[in-house]
N, C-alpha and C positions, 0 to 999 in steps of 0.2 A: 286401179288406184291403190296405194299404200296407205294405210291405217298402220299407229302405233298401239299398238296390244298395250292394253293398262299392265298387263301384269296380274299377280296374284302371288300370295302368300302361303306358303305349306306351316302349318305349325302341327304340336300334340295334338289340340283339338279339331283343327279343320286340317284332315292328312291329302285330301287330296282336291281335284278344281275339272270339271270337263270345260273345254272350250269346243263349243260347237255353232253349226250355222245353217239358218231354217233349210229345212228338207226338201223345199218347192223352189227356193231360187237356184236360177238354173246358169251361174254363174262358178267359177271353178276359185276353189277358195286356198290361199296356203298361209298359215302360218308359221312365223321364223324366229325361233328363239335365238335371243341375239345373247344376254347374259342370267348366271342362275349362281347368284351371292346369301351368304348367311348375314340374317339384319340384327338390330338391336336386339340384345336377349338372348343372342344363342350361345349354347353351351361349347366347352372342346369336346366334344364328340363327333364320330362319323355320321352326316345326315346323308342318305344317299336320296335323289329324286329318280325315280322314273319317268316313261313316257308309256304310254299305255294305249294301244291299237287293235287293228284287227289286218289279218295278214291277206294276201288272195281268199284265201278258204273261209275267210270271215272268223275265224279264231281266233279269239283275245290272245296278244301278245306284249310282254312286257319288257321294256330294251333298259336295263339301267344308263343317264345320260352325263349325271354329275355325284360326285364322291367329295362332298367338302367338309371339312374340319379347321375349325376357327384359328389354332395354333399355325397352322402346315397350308391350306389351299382355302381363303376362306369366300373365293371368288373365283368364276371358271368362263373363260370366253369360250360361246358355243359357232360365233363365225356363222350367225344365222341359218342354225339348223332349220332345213323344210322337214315339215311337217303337214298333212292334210287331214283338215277337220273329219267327224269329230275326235278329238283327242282327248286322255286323260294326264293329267300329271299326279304324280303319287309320292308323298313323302314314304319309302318302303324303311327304313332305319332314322334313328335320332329324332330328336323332339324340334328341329328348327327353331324360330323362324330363317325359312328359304324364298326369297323373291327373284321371280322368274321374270323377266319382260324379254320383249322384242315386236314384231310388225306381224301385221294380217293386212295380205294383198288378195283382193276383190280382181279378179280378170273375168270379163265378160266373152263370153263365149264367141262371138265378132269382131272380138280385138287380136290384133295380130301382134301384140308385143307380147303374147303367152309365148314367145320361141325362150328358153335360156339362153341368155347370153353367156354362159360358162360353155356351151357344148361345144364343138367347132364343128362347122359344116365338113364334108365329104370333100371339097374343094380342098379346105387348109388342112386336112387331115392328108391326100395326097404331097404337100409340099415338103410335109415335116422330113428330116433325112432320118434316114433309117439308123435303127441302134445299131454301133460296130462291137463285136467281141473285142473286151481287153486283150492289149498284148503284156506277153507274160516277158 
């Protein structure tokens, strides 16, 4: 089932927000930042937001996801980036305010609509025609 993510606010004072989800349910959790906007208040300056993880190895890693500045981008469509819990967001530059939303989908572990529907099975992967070298 799909949940809409309230969202959260990076500003000076609160730089950053974990979105996490209890340790014992045993259901497969993803959340998807759909957009990440500068709100009322905020300055021309670059506010960059991060995402904040941990990679195979369990080692904290930080992927910068959005560079806004109120003059030039002050709004970034992120196209429903996946993400799996727990996650941190991190205002790393600028004093915002940065409001982040998008969905948190709940899949139960016996439900069979966990396949993506972006991947193509091995069947229509067969069909595609092959790339041809340009002619010169």
């Amino acid at each position: 089932s799909d949940l809409l993510f309230p969202g959260c606010e990076l500003t000076a004072s609160t730089k950053s927000y974990t979105f996490q989800v209890d340790e014992e349910d045993d259901s497969d959790h993803i959340l998807a930042l759909s957009v990440v906007c500068l709100t009322d208040g905020a300055k021309d300056e670059c506010n960059v937001v991060e995402v904040v993880g941990r990679n195979h190895e369990n080692q904290e890693i930080a992927v910068p996801v959005a560079n806004l500045k109120l003059s030039c981008q002050p709004l970034l469509s992120l196209d429903n980036f996946k993400l799996q819990p727990p996650v941190t967001f991190r205002l790393a530059a600028g004093s915002g305010p940065v409001h982040l939303a998008g969905w948190h989908r709940i899949v139960h572990r016996e439900d069979a609509s966990f396949e993506d529907d972006d991947d193509l099975s091995e069947e229509e992967e067969e069909e595609l025609a092959p790339i041809m070298p340009a002619k010169k």
